[in-house]
N, CA, C and O atoms as a GROMACS GRO file, in nm:
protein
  460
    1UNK      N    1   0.085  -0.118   0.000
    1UNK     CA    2   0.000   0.000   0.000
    1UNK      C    3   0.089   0.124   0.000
    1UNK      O    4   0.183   0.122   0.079
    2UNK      N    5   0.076   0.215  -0.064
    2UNK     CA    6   0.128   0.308  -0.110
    2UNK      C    7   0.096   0.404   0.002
    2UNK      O    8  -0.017   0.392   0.049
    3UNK      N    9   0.195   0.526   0.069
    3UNK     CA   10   0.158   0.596   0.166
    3UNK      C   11   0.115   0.777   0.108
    3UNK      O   12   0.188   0.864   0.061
    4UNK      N   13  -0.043   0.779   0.139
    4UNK     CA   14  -0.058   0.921   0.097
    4UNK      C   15  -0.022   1.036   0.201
    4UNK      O   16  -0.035   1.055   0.322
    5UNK      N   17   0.038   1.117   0.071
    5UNK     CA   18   0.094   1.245   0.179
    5UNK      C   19   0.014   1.368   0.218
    5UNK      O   20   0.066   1.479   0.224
    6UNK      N   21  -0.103   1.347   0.242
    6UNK     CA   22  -0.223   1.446   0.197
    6UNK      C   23  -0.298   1.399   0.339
    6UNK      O   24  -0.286   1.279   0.360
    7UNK      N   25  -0.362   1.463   0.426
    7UNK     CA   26  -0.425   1.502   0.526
    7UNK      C   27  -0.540   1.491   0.474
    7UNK      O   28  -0.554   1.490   0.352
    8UNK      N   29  -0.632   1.480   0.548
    8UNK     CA   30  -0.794   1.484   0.536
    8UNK      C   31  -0.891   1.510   0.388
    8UNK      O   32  -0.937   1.622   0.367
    9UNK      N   33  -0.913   1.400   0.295
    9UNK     CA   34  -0.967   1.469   0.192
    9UNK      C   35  -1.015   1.289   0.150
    9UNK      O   36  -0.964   1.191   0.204
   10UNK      N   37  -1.141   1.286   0.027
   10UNK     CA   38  -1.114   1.157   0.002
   10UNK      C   39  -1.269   1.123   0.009
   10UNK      O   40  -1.318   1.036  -0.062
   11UNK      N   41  -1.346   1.201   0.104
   11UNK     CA   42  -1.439   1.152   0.126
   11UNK      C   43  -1.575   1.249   0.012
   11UNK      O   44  -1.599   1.367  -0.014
   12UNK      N   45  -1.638   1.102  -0.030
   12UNK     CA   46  -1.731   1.151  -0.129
   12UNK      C   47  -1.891   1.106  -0.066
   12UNK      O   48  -1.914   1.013   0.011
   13UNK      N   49  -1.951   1.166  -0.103
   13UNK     CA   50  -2.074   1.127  -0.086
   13UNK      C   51  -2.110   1.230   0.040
   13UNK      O   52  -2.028   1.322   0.052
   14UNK      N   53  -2.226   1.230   0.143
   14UNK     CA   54  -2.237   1.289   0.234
   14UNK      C   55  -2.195   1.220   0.382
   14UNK      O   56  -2.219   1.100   0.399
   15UNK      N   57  -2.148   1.279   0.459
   15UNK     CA   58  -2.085   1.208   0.590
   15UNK      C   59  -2.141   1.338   0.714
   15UNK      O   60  -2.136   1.459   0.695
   16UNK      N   61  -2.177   1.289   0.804
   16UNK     CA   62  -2.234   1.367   0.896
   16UNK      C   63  -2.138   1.288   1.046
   16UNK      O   64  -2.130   1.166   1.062
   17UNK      N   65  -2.074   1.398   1.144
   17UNK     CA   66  -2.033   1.321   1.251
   17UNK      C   67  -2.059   1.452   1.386
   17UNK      O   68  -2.007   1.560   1.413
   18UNK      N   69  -2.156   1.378   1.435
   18UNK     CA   70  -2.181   1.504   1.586
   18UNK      C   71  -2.162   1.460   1.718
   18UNK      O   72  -2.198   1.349   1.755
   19UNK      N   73  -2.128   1.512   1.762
   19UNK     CA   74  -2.144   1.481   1.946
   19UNK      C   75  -2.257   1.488   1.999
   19UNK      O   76  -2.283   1.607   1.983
   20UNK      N   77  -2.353   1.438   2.058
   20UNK     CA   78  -2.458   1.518   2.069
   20UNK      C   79  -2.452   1.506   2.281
   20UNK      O   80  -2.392   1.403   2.311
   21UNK      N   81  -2.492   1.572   2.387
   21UNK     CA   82  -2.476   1.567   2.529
   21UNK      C   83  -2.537   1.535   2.576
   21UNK      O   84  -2.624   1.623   2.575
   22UNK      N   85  -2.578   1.438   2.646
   22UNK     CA   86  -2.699   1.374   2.746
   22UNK      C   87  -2.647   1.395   2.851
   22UNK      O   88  -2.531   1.398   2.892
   23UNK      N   89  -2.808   1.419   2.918
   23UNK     CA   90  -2.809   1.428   3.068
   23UNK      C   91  -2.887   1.365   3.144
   23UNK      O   92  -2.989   1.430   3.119
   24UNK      N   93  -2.917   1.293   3.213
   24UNK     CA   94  -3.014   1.228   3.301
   24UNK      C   95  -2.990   1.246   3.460
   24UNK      O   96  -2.893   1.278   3.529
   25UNK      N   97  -3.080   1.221   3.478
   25UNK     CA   98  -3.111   1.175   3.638
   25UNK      C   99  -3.198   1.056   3.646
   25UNK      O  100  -3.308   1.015   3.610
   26UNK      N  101  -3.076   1.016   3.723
   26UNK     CA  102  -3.100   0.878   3.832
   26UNK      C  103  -3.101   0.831   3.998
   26UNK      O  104  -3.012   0.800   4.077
   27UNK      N  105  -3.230   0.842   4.008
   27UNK     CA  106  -3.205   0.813   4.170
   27UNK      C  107  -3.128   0.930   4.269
   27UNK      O  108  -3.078   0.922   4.380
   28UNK      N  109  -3.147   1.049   4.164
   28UNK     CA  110  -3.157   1.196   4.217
   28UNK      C  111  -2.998   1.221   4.179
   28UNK      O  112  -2.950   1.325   4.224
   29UNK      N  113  -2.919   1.141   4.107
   29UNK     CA  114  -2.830   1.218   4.077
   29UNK      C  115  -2.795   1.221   3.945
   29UNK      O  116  -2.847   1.148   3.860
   30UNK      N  117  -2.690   1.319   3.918
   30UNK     CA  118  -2.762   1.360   3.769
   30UNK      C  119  -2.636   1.312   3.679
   30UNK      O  120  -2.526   1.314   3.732
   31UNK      N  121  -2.647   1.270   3.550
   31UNK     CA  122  -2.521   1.166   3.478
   31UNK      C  123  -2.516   1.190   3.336
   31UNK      O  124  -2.597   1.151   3.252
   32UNK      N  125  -2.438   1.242   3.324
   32UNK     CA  126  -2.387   1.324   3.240
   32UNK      C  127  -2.300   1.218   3.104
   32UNK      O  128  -2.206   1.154   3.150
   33UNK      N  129  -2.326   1.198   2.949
   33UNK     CA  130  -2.263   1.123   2.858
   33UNK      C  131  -2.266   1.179   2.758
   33UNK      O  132  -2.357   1.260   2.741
   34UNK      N  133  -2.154   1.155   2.635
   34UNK     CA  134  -2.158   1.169   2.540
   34UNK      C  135  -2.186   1.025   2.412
   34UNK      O  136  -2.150   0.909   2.395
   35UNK      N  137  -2.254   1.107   2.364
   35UNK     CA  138  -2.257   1.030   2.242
   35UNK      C  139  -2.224   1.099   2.087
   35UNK      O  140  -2.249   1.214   2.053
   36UNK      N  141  -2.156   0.980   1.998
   36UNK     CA  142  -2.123   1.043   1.888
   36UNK      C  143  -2.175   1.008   1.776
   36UNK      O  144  -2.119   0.908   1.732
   37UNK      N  145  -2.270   1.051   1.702
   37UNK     CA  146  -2.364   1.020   1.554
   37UNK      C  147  -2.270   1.004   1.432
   37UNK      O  148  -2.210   1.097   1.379
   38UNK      N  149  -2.266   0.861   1.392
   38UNK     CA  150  -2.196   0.876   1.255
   38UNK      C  151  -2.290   0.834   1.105
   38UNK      O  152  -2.291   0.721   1.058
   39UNK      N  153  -2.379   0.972   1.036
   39UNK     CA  154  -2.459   0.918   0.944
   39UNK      C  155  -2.428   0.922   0.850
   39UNK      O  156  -2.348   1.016   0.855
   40UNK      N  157  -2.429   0.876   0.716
   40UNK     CA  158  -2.386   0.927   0.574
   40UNK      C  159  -2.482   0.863   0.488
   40UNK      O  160  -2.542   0.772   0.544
   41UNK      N  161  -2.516   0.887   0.354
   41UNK     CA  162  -2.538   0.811   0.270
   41UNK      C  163  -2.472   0.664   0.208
   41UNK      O  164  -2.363   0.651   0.263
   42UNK      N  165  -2.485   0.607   0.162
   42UNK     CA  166  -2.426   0.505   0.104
   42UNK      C  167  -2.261   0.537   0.070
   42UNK      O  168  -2.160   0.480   0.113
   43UNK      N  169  -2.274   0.649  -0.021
   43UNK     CA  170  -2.119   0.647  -0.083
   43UNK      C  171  -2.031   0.749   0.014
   43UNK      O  172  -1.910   0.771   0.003
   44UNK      N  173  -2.122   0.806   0.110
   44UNK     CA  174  -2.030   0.884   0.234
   44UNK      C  175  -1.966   0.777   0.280
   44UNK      O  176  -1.848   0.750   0.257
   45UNK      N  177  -2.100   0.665   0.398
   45UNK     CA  178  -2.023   0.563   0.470
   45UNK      C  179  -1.910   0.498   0.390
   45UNK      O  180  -1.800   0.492   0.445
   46UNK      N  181  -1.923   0.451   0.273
   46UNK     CA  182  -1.819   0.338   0.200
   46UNK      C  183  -1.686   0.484   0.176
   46UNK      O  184  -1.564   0.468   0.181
   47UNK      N  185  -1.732   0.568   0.161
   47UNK     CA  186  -1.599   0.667   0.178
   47UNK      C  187  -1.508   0.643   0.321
   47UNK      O  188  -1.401   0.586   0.346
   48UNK      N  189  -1.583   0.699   0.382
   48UNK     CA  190  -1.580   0.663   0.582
   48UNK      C  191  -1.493   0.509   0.582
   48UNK      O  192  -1.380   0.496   0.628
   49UNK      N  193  -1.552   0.429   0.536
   49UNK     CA  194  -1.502   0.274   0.543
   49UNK      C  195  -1.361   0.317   0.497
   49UNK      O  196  -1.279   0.319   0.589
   50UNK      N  197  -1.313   0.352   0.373
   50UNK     CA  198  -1.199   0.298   0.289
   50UNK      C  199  -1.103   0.365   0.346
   50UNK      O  200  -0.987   0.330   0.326
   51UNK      N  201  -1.147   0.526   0.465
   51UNK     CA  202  -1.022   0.615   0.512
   51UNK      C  203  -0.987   0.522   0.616
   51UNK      O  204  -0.866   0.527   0.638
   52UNK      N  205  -1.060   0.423   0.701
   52UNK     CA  206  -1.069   0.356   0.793
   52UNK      C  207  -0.968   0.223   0.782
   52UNK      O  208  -0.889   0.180   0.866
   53UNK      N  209  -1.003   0.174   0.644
   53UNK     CA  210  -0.918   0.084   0.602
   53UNK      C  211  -0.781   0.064   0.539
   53UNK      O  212  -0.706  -0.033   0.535
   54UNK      N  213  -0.772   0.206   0.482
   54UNK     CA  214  -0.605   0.277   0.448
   54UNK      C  215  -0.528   0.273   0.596
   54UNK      O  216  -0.415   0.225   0.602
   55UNK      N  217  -0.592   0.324   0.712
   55UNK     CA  218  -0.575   0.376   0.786
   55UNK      C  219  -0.526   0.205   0.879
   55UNK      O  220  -0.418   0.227   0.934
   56UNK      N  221  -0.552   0.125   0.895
   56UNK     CA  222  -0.552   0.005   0.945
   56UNK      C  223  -0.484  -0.110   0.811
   56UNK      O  224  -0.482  -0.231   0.831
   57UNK      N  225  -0.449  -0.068   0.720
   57UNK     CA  226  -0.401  -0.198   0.639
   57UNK      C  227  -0.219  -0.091   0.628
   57UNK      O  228  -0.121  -0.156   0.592
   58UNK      N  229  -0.201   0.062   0.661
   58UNK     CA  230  -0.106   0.119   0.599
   58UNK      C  231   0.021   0.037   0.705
   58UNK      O  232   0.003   0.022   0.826
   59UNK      N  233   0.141  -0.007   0.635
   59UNK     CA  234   0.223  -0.041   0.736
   59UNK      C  235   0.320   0.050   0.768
   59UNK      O  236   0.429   0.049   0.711
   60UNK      N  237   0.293   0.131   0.856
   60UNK     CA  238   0.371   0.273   0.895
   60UNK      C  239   0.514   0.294   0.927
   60UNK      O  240   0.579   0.398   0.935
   61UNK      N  241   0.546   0.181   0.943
   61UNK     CA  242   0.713   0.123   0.991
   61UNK      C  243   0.771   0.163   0.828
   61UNK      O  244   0.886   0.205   0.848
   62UNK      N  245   0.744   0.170   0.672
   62UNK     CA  246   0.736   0.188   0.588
   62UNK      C  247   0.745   0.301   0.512
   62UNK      O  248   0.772   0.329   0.395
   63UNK      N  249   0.707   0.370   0.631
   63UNK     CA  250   0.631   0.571   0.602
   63UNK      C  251   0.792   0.613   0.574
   63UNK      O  252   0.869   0.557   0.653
   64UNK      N  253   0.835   0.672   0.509
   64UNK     CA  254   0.970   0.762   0.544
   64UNK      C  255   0.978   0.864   0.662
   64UNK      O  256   0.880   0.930   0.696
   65UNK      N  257   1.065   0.871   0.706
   65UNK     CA  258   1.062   0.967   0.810
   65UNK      C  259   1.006   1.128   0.828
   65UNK      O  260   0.938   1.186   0.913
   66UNK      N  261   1.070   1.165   0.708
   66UNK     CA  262   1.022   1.296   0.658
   66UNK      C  263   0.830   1.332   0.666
   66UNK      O  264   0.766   1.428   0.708
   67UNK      N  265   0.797   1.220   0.611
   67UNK     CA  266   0.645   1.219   0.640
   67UNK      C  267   0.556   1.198   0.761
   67UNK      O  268   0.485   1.283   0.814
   68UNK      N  269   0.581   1.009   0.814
   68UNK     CA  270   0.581   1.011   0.940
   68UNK      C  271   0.690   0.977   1.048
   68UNK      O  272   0.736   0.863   1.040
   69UNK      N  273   0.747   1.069   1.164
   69UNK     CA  274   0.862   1.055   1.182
   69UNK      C  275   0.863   0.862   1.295
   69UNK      O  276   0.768   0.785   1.284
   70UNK      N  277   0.956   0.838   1.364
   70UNK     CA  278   0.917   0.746   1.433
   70UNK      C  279   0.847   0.831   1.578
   70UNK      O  280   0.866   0.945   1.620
   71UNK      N  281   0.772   0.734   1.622
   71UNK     CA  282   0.683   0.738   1.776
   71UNK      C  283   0.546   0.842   1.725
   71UNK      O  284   0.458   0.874   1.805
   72UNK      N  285   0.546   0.879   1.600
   72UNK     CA  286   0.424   0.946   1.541
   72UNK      C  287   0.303   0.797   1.527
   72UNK      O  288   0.315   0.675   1.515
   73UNK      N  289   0.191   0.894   1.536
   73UNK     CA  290   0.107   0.751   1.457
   73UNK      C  291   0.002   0.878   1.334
   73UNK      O  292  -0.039   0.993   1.348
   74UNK      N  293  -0.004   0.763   1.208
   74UNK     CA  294  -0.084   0.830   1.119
   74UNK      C  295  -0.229   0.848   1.124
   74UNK      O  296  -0.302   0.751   1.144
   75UNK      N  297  -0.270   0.957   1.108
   75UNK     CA  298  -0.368   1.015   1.152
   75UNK      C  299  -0.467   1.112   0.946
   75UNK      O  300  -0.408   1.165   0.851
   76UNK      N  301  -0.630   1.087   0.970
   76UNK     CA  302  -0.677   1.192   0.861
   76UNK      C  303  -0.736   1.319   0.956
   76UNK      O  304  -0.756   1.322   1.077
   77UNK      N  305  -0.750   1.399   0.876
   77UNK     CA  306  -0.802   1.506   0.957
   77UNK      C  307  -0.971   1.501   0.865
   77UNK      O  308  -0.972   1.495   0.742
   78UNK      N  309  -1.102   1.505   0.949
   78UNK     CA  310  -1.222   1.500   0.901
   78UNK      C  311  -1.271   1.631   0.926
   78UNK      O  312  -1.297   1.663   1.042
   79UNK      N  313  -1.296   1.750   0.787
   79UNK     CA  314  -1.339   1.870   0.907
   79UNK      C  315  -1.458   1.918   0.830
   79UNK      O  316  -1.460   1.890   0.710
   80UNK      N  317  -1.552   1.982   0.879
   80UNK     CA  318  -1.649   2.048   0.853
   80UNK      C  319  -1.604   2.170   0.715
   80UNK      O  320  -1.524   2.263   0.695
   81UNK      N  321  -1.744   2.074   0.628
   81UNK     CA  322  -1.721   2.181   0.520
   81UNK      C  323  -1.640   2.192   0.428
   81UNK      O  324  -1.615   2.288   0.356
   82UNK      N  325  -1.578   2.038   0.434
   82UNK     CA  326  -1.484   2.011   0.341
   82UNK      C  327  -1.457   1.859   0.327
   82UNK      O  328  -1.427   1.812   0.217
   83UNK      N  329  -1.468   1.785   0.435
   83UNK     CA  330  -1.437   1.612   0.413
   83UNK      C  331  -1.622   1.582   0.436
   83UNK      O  332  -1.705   1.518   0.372
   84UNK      N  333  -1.626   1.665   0.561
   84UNK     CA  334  -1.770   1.648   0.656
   84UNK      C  335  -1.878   1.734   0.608
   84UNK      O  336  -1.848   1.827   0.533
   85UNK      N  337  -1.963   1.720   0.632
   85UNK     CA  338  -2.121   1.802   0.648
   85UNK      C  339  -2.095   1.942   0.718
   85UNK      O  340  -2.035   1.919   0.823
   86UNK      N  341  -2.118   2.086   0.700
   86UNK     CA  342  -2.145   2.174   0.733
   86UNK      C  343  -2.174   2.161   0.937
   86UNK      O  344  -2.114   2.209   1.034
   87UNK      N  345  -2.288   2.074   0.921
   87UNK     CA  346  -2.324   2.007   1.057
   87UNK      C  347  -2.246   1.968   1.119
   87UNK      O  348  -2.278   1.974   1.238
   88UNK      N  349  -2.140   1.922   1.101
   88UNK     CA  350  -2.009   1.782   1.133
   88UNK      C  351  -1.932   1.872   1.281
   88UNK      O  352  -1.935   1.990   1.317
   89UNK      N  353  -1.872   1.752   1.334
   89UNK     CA  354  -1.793   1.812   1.444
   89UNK      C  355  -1.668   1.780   1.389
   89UNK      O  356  -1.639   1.660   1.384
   90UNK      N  357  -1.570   1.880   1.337
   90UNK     CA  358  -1.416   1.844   1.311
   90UNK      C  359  -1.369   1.706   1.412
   90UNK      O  360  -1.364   1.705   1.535
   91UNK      N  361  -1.341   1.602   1.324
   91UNK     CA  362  -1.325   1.450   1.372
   91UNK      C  363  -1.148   1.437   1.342
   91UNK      O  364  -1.085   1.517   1.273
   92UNK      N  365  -1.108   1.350   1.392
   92UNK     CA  366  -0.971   1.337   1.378
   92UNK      C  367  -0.996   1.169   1.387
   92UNK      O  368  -1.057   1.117   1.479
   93UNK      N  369  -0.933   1.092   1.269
   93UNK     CA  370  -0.932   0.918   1.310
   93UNK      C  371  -0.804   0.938   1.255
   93UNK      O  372  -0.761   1.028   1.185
   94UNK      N  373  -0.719   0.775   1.328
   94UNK     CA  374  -0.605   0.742   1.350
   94UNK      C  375  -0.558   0.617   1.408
   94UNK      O  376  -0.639   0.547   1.468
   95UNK      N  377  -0.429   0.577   1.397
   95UNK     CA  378  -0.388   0.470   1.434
   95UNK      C  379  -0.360   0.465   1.582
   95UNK      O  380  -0.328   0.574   1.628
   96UNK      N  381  -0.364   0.375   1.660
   96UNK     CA  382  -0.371   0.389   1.831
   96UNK      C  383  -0.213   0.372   1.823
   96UNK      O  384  -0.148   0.435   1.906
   97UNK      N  385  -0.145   0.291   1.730
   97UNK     CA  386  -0.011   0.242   1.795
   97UNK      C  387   0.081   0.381   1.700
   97UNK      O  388   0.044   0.473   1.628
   98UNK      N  389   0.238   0.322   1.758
   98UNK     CA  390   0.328   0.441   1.712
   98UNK      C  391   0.384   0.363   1.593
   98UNK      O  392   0.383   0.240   1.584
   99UNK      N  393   0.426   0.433   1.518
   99UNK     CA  394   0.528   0.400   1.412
   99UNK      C  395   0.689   0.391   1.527
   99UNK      O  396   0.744   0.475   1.599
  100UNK      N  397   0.715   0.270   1.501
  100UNK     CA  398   0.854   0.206   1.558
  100UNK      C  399   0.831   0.150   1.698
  100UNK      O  400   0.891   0.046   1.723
  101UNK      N  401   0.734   0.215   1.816
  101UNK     CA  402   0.794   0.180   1.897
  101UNK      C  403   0.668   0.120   1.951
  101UNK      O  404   0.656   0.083   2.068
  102UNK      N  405   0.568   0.110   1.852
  102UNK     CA  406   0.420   0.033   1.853
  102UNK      C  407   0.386   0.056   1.998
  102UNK      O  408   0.362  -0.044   2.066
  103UNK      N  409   0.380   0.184   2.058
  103UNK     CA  410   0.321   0.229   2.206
  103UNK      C  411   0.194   0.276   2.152
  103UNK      O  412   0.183   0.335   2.044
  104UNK      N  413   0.070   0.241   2.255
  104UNK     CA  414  -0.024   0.320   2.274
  104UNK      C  415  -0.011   0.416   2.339
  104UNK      O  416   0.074   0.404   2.427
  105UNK      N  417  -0.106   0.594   2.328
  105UNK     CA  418  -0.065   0.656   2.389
  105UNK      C  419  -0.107   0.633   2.575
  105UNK      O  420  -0.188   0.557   2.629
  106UNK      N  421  -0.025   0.724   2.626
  106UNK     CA  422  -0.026   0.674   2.793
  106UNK      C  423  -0.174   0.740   2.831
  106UNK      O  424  -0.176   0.744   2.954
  107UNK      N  425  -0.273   0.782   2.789
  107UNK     CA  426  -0.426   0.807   2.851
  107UNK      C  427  -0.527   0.710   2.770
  107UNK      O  428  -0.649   0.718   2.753
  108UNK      N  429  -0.431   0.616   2.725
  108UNK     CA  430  -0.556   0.532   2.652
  108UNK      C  431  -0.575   0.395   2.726
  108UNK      O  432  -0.481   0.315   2.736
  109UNK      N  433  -0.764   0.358   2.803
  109UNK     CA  434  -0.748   0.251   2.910
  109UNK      C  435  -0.829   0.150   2.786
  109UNK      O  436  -0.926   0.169   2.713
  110UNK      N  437  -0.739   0.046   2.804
  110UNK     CA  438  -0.823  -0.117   2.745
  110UNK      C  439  -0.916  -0.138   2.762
  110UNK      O  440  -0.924  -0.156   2.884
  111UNK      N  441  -1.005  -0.150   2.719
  111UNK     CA  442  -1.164  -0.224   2.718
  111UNK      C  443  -1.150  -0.344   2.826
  111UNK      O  444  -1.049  -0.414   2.817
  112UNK      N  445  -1.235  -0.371   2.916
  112UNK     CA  446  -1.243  -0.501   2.995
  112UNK      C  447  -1.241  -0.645   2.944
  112UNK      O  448  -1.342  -0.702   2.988
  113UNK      N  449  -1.187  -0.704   2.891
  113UNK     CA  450  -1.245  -0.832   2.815
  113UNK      C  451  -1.296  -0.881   2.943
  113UNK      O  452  -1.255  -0.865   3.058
  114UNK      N  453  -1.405  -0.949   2.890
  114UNK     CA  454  -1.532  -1.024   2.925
  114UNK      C  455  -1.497  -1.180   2.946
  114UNK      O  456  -1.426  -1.234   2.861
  115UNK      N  457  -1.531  -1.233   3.024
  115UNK     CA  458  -1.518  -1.404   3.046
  115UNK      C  459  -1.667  -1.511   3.040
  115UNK      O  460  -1.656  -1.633   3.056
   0.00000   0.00000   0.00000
């Protein structure tokens, strides 16, 4: 796979991505979440899919330095009004590990696996 040197672009069709804030009360106290909406049309999502899949098949150990250096991880930029929907919340997707030294970053906690 060939490494593109181009930041955030790619996406066709319509793609919509929002935060939206919930609030509830429970048992008198009040609980606060986010949630994040990802809608598109057909050829948005399959857009959405393929940045997703560049993004997870690219082997970054590969990247030249100049582009991505080592302990970087590759990243698109998704922004309103140009990749995204007018509506859109400027999104950032990316690889969790580093180029070379395959670290996750230090505020990121593992999911529980389940037994």
């Amino acid at each position: 796979m060939k490494y593109r040197n181009i930041k955030g672009f790619e996406i066709d069709g319509h793609l919509d991505i929002i935060v939206i804030e919930n609030e509830d009360e429970f048992d008198g106290n009040i609980e606060k979440w986010n949630e994040i909406l990802i809608h598109g049309d057909s050829q948005g999502l399959k857009s959405f899919a393929n940045q997703l899949i560049y993004l997870a098949e690219l082997d970054q150990e590969k990247v030249e330095d100049k582009y991505l250096p080592n302990g970087a991880r590759e990243h698109l930029h998704l922004r309103p009004n140009f990749e995204l929907s007018k509506s859109s919340t400027e999104t950032i997707i990316g690889r969790l590990d580093s180029k070379g030294k395959k670290e996750f970053p230090i505020n990121y906690i593992t999911k529980d696996k389940r037994k």
